[in-house]
C-alpha positions in Angstrom: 23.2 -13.7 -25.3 26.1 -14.6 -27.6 28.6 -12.1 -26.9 29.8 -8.7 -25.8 31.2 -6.9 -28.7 34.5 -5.1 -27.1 35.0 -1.7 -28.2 35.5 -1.4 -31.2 5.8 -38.8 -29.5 7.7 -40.7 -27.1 8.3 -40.2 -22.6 11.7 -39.7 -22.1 13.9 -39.8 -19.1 15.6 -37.5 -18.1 19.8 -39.1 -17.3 21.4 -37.4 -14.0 24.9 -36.8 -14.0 27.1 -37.6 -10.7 26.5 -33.6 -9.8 22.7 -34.1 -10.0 22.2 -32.3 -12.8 20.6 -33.8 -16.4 21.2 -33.6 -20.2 19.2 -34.7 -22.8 16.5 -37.3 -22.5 16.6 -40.8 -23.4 13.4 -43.1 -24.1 11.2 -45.3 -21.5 8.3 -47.1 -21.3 5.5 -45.4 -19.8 2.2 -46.8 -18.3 -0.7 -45.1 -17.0 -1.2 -45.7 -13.0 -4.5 -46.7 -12.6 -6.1 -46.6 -9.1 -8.8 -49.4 -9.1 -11.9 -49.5 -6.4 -13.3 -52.3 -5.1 -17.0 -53.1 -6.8 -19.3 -54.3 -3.9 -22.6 -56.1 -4.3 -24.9 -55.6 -1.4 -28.0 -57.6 -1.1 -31.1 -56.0 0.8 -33.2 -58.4 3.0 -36.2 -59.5 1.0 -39.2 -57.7 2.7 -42.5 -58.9 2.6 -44.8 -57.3 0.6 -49.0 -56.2 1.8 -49.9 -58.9 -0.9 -47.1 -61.4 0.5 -44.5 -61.0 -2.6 -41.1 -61.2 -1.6 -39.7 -57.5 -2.5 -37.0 -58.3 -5.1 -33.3 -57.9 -3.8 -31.6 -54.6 -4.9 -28.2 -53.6 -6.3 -25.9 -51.4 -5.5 -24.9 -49.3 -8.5 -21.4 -50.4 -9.6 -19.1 -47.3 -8.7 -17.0 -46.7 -12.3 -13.4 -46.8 -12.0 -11.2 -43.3 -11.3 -8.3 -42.9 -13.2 -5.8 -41.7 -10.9 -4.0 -38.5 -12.1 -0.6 -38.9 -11.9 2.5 -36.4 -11.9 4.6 -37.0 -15.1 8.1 -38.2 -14.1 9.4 -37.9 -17.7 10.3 -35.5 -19.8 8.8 -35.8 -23.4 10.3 -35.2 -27.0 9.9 -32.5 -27.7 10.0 -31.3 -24.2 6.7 -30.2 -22.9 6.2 -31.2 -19.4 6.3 -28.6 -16.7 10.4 -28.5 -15.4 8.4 -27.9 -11.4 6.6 -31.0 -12.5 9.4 -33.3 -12.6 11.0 -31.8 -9.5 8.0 -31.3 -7.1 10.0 -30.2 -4.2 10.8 -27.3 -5.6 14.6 -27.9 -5.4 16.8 -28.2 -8.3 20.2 -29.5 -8.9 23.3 -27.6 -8.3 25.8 -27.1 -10.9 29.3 -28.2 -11.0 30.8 -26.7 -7.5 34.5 -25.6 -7.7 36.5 -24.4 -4.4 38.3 -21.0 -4.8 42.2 -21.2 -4.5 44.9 -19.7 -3.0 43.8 -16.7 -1.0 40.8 -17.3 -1.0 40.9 -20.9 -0.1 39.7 -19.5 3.4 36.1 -19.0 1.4 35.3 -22.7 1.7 34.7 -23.0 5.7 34.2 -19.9 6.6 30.9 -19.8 9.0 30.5 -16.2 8.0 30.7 -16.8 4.1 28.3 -19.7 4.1 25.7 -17.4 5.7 25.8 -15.0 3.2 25.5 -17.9 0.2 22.4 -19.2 2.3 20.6 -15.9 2.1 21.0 -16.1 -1.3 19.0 -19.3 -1.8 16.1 -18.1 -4.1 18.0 -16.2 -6.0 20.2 -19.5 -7.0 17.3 -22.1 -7.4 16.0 -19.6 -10.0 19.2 -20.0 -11.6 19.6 -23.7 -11.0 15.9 -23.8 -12.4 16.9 -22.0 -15.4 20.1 -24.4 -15.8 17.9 -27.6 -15.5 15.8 -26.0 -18.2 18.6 -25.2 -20.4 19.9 -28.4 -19.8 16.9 -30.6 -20.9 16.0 -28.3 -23.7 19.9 -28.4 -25.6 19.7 -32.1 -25.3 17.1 -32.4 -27.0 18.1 -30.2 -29.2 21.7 -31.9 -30.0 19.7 -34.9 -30.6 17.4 -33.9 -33.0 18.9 -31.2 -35.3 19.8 -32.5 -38.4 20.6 -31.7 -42.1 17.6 -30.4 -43.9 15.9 -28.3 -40.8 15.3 -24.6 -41.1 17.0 -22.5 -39.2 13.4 -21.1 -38.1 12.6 -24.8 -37.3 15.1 -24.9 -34.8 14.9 -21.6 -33.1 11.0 -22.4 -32.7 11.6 -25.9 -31.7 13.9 -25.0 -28.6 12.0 -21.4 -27.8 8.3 -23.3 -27.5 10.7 -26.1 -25.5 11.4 -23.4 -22.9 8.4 -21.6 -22.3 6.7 -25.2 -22.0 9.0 -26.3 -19.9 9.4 -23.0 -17.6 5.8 -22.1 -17.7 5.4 -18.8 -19.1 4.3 -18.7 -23.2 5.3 -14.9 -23.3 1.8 -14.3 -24.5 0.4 -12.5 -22.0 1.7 -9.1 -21.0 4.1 -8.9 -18.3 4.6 -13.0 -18.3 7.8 -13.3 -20.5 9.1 -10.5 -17.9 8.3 -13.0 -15.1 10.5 -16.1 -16.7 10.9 -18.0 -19.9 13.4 -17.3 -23.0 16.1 -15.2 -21.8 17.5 -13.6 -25.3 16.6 -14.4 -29.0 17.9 -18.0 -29.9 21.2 -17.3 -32.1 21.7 -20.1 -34.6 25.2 -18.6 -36.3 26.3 -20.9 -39.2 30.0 -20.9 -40.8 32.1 -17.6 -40.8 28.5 -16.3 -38.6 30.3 -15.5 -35.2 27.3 -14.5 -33.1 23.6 -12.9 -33.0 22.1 -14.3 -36.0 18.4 -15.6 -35.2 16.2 -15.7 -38.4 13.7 -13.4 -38.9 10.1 -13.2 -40.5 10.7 -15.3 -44.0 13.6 -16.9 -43.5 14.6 -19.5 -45.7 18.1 -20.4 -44.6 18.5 -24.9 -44.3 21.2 -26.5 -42.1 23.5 -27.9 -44.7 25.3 -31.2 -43.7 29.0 -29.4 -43.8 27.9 -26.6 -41.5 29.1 -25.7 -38.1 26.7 -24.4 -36.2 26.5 -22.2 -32.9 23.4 -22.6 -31.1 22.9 -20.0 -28.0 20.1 -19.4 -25.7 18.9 -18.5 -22.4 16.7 -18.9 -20.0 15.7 -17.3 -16.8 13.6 -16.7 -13.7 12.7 -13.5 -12.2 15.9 -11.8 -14.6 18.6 -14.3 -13.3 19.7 -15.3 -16.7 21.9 -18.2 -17.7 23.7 -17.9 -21.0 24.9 -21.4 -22.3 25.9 -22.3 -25.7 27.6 -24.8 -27.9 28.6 -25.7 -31.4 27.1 -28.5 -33.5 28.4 -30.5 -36.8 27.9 -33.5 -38.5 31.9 -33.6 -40.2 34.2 -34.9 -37.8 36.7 -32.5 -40.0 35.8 -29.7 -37.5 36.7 -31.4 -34.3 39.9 -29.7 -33.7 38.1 -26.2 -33.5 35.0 -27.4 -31.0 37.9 -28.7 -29.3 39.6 -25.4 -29.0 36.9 -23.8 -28.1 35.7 -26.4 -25.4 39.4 -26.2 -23.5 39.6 -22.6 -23.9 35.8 -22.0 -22.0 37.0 -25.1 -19.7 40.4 -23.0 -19.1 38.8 -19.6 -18.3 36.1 -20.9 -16.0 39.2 -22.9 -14.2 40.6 -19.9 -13.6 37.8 -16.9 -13.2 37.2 -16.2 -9.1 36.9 -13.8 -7.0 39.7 -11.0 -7.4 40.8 -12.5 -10.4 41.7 -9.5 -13.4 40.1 -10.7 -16.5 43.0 -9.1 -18.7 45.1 -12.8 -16.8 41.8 -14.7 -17.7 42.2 -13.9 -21.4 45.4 -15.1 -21.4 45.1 -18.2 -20.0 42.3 -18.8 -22.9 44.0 -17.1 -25.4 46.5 -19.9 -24.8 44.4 -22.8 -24.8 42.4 -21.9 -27.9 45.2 -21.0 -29.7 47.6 -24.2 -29.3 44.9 -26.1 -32.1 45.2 -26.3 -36.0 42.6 -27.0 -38.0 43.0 -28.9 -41.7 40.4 -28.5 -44.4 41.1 -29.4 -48.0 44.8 -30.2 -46.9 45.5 -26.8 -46.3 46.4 -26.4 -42.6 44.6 -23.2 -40.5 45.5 -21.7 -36.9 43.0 -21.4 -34.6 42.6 -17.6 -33.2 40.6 -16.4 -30.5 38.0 -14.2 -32.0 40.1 -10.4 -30.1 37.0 -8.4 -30.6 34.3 -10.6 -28.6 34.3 -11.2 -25.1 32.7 -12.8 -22.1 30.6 -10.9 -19.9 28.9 -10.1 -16.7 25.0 -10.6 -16.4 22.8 -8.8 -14.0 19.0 -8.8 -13.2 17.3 -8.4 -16.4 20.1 -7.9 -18.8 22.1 -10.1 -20.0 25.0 -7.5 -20.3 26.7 -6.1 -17.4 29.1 -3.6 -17.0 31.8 -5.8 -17.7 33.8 -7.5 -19.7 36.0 -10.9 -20.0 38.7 -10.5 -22.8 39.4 -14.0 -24.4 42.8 -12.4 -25.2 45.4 -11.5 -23.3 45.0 -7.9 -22.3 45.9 -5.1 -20.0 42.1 -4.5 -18.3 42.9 -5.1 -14.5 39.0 -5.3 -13.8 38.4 -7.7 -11.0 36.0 -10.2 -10.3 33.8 -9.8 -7.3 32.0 -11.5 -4.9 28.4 -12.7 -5.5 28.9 -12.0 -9.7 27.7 -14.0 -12.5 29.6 -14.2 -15.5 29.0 -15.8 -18.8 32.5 -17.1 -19.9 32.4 -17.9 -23.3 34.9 -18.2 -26.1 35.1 -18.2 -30.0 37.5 -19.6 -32.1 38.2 -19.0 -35.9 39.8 -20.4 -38.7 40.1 -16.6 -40.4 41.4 -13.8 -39.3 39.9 -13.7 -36.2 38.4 -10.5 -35.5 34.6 -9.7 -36.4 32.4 -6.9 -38.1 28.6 -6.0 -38.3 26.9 -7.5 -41.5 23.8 -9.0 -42.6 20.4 -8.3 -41.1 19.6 -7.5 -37.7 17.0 -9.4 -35.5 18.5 -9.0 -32.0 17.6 -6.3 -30.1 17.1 -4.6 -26.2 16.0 -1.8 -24.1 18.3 0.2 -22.8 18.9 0.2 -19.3 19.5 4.2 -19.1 17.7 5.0 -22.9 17.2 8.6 -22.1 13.4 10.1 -22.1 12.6 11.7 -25.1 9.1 12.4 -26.9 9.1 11.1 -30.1 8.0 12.2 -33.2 7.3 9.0 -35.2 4.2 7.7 -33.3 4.5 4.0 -34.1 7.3 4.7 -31.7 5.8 5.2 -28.8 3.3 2.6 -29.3 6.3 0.0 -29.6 8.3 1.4 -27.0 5.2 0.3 -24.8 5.2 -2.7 -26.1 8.8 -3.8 -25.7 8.4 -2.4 -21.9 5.8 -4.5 -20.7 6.7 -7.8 -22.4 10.1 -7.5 -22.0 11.5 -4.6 -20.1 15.4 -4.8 -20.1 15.5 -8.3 -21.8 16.5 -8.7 -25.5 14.3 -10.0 -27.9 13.7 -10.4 -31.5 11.1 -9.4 -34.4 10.1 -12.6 -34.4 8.8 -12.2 -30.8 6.9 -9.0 -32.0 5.6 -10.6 -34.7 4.0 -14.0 -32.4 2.1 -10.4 -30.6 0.8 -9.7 -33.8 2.5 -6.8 -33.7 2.9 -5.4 -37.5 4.1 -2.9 -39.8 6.4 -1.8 -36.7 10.0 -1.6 -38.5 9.3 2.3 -38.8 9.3 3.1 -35.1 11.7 -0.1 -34.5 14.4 1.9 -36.7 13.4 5.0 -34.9 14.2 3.8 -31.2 17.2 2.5 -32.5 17.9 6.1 -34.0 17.0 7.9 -30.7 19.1 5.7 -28.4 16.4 3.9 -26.7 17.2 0.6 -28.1 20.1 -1.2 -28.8 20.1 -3.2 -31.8 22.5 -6.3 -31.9 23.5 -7.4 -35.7 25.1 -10.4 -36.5 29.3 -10.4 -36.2 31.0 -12.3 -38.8 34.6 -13.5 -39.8 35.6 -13.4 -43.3 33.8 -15.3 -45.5 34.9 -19.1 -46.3 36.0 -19.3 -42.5 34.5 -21.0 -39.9 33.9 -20.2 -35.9 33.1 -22.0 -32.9 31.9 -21.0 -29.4 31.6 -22.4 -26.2 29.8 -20.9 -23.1 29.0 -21.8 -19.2 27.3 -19.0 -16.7 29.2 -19.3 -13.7 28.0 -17.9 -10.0 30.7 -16.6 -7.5 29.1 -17.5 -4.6 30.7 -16.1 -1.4 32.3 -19.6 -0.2 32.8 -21.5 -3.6 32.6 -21.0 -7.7 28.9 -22.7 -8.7 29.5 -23.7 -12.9 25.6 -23.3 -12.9 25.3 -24.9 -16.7 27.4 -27.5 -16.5 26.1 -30.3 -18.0 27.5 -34.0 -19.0 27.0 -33.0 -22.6 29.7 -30.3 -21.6 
């Protein structure tokens, strides 16, 4: 989801990449298959009748044709068709496969490493799964966005896309828990770093000179993967989606297995940092954004217990074995650092919220809520609201209060700058680095 805060009505087809995975969806014609049966015409001997009439010759019924049901191999626009649909085996494409380096080069044939990846092999489908998912769904997204949309529009448009597409509407208690949406869509314009999703009466339009961050997640059985990009429509901004993208590029070059992520952020403290960006003919750096970082994700929350600096930094925390991270980066044309501001939509259950009986009794009844629809995973008031839950902001505010939920406002730069951000969930597998999101968008 975003970021860790440090301390302070057409078929489409779906385009495979050489590494089998998709992106986007691009139009076909589409026919129905038709299974015809044959229509026999049996004639019965004539019989001869007690008063000598030939019996008259009888028919056979003409059997109606059956329209063969048959298994979409498209995806539509917008994407609705089932993702296990369009890959009936059950297997989905792996993500971009990197070798680990230097000492650990050893990973890549050993027998003993390669059995423990293979007993892993649910747990990576779901997260291939999600990735196909994520895949189709930003694709259609980049394609469609566009001046003049909402920014409730869009964070509908892809959050239906993905419980269509994985199979769970979130309706029903318990089945948003099983797989679907992973966090609250954040749609951050401008100087709007990260965490922004529109609430209830939103009114805020994409504007043509925006720049947009768009970042969600899906997920399957908790395995979340975090993936998100920037979007504009004025090439004037191309410097900073190009820091960005060769600073994320960099870091998930360089993240493995005992690697110390205070090295990371300096090798994508460099990268972003070596790009300018001119508006107005006044010239800006580009500066990593020092108080967000990368992060580990576990089962069912999307933040772990650790971090990835995208500055250069003395935290000797190492990488480990069998560890997803979500490496992403944020660049800005201000000063570079980012505060709490506006109103808050994102929010999540504590993993250790401490027990406590609570006084304000709309409380308790949300707290029950938020525990079996989501559990540990974030979500937003919009989400309560599509339960028709109301008139809850009292015991919300309360939780929040208490320490049983953490609420998640949006982090801005300075006004009149602008941010970018670029993020991949990478797996370290035992025997090589698995880029799970990669797409050939980026």
């Amino acid at each position: 989801m975003a970021a860790k805060l440090s301390d302070g009505v057409e078929k489409l087809s779906v385009e495979k990449t050489p590494n089998g995975t998709t992106n986007g969806v691009h139009k076909v014609d589409a026919e129905d298959d038709h299974e015809d049966s044959d229509e026999d015409e049996e004639d019965e001997d004539a019989t001869v009748k007690p008063d000598g009439e030939a019996a008259k010759k009888k028919k056979k019924n003409k059997k109606k044709k059956k329209k063969k049901k048959s298994t979409p191999k498209a995806q539509t626009s917008p994407p609705r068709v089932l993702i296990s649909n369009l890959f009936p085996n059950g297997e989905y494409p792996e993500g971009e496969i990197n070798e680990y380096k230097n000492e650990n080069n050893f990973r890549t044939t050993s027998e003993e490493k390669r059995h423990l990846d293979r007993a892993k092999s649910d747990w990576l489908n779901d997260y291939r799964k999600a990735a196909e998912i994520h895949r189709q769904v930003r694709g259609w997204a980049r394609q469609n966005m566009k001046p003049g949309q909402t920014l409730t529009e869009i964070a509908e448009g892809i959050e239906d896309s993905v419980r269509a597409l994985s199979g769970h509407n979130g309706l029903e208690e318990g089945d948003n828990i099983k797989g679907g949406v992973g966090f609250p869509t954040g749609l951050n314009i401008n100087h709007i770093a990260a965490h922004y999703s529109p609430n209830a009466g939103n009114k805020t339009v994409l504007q043509q000179e925006d720049v947009l961050k768009v970042d969600f997640g899906v997920h399957f059985n908790g395995w979340i993967v975090d993936s998100a990009f920037t979007h504009t429509f004025d090439p004037i901004y191309d410097p900073l989606l190009h820091a960005v993208r060769d600073a994320t590029n960099a870091g998930v070059r360089e993240a493995g297995i005992d690697v110390r992520v205070g090295d990371l952020g300096a090798v994508i403290q460099e990268a972003m940092e070596s790009y300018e960006l001119e508006i107005g003919g006044k010239t800006h750096p580009i500066k990593s954004i020092r108080n967000l970082t990368g992060h580990d994700i576990v089962q069912h929350s999307i933040h772990g217990g650790k971090s990835v600096p995208i500055v250069k930094s003395n935290d000797n925390t190492k990488m480990e074995e069998g560890e997803v991270f979500a490496i992403e980066t944020f660049g800005s044309s201000g000063k570079g650092q980012v505060y709490d501001d506006l109103e808050c939509s994102h929010y999540a259950l504590r993993s250790d919220a401490p027990h406590k009986s609570l006084r304000v009794s709309s409380a308790n009844t949300l707290l029950g809520v938020i525990k079996r629809n989501w559990g540990t995973l974030p979500w937003c008031r919009r989400y309560l609201d599509r339960l028709g839950q109301d008139k809850y902001l009292l015991g919300l505010n309360s939780l929040v209060r208490e320490g049983i939920v953490e609420a998640y406002p949006p982090l801005v730069d300075q006004k009149g700058s602008y941010t970018a951000q670029l993020e991949h969930t990478i797996i370290l597998r035992p025997n090589c680095k698995e880029v799970v999101s990669r797409g050939d968008d980026y």
